[in-house]
C-alpha positions in Angstrom: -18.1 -7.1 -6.5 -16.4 -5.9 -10.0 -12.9 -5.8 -9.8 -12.5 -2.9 -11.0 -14.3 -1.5 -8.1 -11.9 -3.7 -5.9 -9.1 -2.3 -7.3 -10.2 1.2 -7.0 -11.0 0.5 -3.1 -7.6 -1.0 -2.8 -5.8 1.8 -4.8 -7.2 4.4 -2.9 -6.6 3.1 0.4 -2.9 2.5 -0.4 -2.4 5.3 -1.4 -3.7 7.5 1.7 -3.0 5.0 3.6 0.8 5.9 3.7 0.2 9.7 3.5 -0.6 11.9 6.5 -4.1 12.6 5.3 -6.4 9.9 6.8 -7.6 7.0 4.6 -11.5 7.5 6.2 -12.3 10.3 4.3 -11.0 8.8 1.2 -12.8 5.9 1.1 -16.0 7.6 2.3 -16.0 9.8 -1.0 -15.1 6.5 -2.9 -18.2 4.9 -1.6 -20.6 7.6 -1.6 -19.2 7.8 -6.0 -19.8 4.0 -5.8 -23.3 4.6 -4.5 -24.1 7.5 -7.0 -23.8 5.1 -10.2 -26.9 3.6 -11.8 -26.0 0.2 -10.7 -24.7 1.0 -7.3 -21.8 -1.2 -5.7 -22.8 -3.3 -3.0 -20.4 -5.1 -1.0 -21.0 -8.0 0.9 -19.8 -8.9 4.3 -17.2 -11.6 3.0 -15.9 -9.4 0.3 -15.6 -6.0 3.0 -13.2 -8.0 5.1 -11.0 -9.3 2.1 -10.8 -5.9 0.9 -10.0 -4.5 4.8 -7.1 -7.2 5.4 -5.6 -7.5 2.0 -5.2 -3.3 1.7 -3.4 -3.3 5.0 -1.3 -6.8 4.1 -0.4 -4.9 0.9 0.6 -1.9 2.7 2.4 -4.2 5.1 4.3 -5.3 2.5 5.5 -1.5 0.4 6.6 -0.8 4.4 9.1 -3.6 4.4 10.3 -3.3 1.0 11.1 0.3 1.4 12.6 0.0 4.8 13.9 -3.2 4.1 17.6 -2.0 5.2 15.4 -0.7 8.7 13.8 -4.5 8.9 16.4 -6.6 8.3 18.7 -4.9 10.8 15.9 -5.1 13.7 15.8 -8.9 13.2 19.5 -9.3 12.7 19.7 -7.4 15.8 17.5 -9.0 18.1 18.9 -12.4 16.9 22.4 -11.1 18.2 20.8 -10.2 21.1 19.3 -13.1 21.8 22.7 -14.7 22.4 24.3 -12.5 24.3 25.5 -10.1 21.9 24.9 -5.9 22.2 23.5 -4.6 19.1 21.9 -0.9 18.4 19.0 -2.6 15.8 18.0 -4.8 18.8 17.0 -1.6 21.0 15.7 0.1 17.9 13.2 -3.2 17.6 12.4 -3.0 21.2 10.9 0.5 20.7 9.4 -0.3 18.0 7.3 -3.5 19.6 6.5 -1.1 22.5 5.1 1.3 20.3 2.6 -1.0 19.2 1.4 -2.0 22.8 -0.9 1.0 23.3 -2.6 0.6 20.0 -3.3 -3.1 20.1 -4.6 -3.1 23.8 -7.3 0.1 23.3 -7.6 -1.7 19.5 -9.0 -4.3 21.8 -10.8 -2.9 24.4 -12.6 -0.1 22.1 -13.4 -2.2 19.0 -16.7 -2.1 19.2 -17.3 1.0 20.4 -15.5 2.4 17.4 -17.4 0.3 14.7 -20.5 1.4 15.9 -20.5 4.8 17.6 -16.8 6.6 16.2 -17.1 6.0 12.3 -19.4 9.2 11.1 -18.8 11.4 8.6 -19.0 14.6 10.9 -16.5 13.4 13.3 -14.1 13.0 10.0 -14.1 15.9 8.8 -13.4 18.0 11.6 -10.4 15.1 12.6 -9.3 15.7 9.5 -9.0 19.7 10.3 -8.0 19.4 13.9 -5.1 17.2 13.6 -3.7 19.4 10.3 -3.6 22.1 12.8 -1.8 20.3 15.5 0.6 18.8 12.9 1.1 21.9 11.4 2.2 23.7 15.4 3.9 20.3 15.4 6.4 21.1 12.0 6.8 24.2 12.9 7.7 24.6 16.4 9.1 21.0 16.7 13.2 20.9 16.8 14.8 18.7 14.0 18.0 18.1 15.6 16.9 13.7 17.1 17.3 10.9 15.3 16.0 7.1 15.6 19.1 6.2 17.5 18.5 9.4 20.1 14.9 7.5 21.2 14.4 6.4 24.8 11.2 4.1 26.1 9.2 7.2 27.0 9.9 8.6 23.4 8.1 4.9 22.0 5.6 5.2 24.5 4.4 8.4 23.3 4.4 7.9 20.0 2.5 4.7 21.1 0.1 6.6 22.4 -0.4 8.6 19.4 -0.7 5.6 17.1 -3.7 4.5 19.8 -5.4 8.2 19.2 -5.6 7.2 15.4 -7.9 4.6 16.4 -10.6 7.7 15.8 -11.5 7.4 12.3 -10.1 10.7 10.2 -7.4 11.3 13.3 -4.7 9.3 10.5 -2.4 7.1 12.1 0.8 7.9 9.9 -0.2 11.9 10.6 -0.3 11.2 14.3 2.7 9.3 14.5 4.8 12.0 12.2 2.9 14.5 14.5 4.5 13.3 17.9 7.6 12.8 16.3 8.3 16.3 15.2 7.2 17.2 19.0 9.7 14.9 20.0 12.0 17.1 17.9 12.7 14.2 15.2 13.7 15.6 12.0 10.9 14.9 9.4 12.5 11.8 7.7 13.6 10.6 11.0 9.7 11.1 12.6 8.3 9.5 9.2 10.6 6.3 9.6 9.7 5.4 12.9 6.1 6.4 12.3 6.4 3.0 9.4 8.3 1.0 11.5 6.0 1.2 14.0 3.3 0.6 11.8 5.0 -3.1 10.8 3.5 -4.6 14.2 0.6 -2.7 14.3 -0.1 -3.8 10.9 0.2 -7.1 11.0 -1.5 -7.7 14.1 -5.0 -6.1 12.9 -4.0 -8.8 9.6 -3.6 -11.6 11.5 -7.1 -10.9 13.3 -9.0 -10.7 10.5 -7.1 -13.3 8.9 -8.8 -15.5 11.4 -12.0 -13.6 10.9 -11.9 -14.5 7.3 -11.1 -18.3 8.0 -14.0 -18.4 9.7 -15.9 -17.7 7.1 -14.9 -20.3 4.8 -14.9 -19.1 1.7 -12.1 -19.9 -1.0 -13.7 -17.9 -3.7 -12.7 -14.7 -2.0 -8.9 -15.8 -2.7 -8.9 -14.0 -6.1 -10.2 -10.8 -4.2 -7.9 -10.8 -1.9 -4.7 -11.1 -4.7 -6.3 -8.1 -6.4 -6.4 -6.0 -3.3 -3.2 -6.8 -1.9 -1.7 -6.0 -5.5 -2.8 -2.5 -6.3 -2.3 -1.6 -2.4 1.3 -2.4 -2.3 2.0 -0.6 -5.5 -0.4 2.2 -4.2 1.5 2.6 -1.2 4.4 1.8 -2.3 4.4 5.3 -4.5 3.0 6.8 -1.5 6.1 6.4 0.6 8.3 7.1 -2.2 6.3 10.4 -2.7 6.0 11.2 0.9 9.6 10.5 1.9 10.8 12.6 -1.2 9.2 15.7 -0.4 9.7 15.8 3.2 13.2 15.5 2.5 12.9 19.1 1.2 9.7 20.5 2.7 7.6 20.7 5.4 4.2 19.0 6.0 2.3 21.8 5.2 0.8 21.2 1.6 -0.8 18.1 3.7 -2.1 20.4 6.4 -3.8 22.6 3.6 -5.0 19.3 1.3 -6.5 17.9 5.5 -8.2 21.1 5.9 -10.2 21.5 2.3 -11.3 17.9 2.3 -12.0 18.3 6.2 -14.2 21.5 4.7 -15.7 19.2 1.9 -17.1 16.6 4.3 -18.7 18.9 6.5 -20.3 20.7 3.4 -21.1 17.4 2.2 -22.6 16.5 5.8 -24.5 19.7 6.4 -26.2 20.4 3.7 -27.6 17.1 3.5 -25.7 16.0 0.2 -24.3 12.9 1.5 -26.5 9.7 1.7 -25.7 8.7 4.4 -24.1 10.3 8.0 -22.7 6.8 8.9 -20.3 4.3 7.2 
C-alpha cells in the first residue's frame, strides 16, 4: 500500500479517534474515496492489521504524553501502595483498571460477532445520531459539580460499561465514556480525563492482541508500515486532545452533537440511495 495512503488512514483515525465523533464513519468515507480512484487502494490482510495496531499504539502514546502528570502519579501511587503506604493516585489507578474489565471481557466474548454481523454502514450512521442525542441530554442535564477524586467503584463500573457499549461500531468510545461521565455529573474536563485514562488499558490490551496476531504472521517488511502509522497517529491525536480539551474547557459538547448528526445523515444518504459500494466494511 502507498504510504501516502497509510498515512492518510493513520491521520484520520487519530484524529477521530480522540474526538467524541466515532472513528467508523471516518474511515468508511476514507475507504469508499480510496475505492473511487482510478487505481483503487487495496489493502492486504498483513498491511490492515499493521495499520489497526499501530493507529491505536500511536494514540496510546498522545494519551500518555498529555496525561503524563495523570500516568505517572497512578504508578507512583500503586508502587506506594504496594508497600504499605496510602496514596490517592493508587485508588484513582484501581478505577481506572476496573473500568477496563467490562470492555475487555464482552471484547472477548463478542469479537466475532462484531467483525462479521455489527460493522455496516446503516448501523453507523444512526449510532452516530443516537448517541449525539443522548450525549447532548447528557451535557445538558448532567451536574458539573464531581471530580476524578469524588469517583466510587460503581462510578468506574458504569463508565466501564459504557466503554463496553462502544464496542458497536459508530457508538464512539471517547463519546460514550464523556457521555456517562457528564450523567455521573463530572464536569466536562473531569468526564474527558477519566474517559483517556480509561482508555490507557483498554488500549493497550486490544495492542498487545494483535501484536501477537501480527507475530504470527511473520512478516518484517511490514515494520516500516507500522513506524508510519504510529507516527502520524500520535501527532493526529495528539492535536485532537489538545483541541478537544481546549474547547470543552469553555463549551459544551454540542458542536460534536450537530457535526454526529450531519455525518450520521450523510451515511444513511449515502446507504439509501445506493451511492455507497458497498453496505459492509
Amino acid at each position: 500500500m502507498p504510504l501516502l495512503f497509510l498515512a492518510i488512514l493513520a491521520a484520520v483515525q487519530g484524529l477521530t479517534e480522540l474526538l467524541p465523533i466515532s472513528s467508523s464513519a471516518h474511515l468508511i468515507l476514507t475507504w469508499e474515496v480510496f475505492g473511487r480512484l482510478d487505481h483503487p487502494v487495496d489493502l492486504g490482510v498483513g498491511q490492515e492489521l499493521v495499520l489497526d495496531i499501530a493507529s491505536h499504539v500511536g494514540t496510546l502514546f498522545a494519551i500518555c504524553l498529555y496525561f503524563w502528570r495523570d500516568v505517572l502519579g497512578m504508578v507512583a501511587g500503586s508502587l506506594r501502595f504496594a508497600v504499605g503506604r496510602r496514596d490517592p493516585r493508587a485508588k484513582l489507578m484501581g478505577l481506572v483498571l476496573l473500568s477496563a474489565i467490562p470492555a475487555g471481557f464482552v471484547g472477548i466474548l463478542l469479537e466475532d460477532v462484531i467483525a462479521e454481523h455489527l460493522r455496516l454502514v446503516e448501523l453507523i450512521g444512526w449510532t452516530q445520531i443516537v448517541f449525539a442525542i443522548v450525549l447532548l441530554v447528557a451535557d445538558r442535564v448532567g451536574m458539573t459539580i464531581r471530580k476524578l477524586q469524588h469517583l466510587g467503584v460503581s462510578d468506574a463500573l458504569l463508565v466501564g460499561l459504557a466503554q463496553a457499549l462502544a464496542l458497536i461500531p459508530g457508538v464512539s468510545r471517547a463519546g460514550i465514556t464523556m457521555t456517562m461521565g457528564r450523567f455521573l455529573g463530572m464536569e466536562r474536563t473531569e468526564a474527558a480525563r477519566f474517559s483517556f485514562l480509561v482508555a490507557i488499558p483498554t488500549i493497550a490490551g486490544a495492542g498487545l492482541l494483535g501484536a501477537w496476531e501480527l507475530y504470527k504472521l511473520g512478516s518484517a517488511a511490514l515494520g516500516l508500515d507500522a513506524l508510519i502509522t504510529i507516527g502520524f497517529s500520535f501527532l493526529a491525536g495528539l492535536f485532537s486532545l489538545s483541541f478537544l480539551m481546549a474547547w470543552i474547557r469553555r463549551q459544551t459538547f454540542t458542536v460534536f452533537v450537530i457535526y454526529r448528526v450531519l455525518l450520521g445523515g450523510f451515511l444513511l444518504w449515502l446507504v439509501y440511495s445506493g451511492t455507497l459500494a458497498t453496505l459492509h466494511f
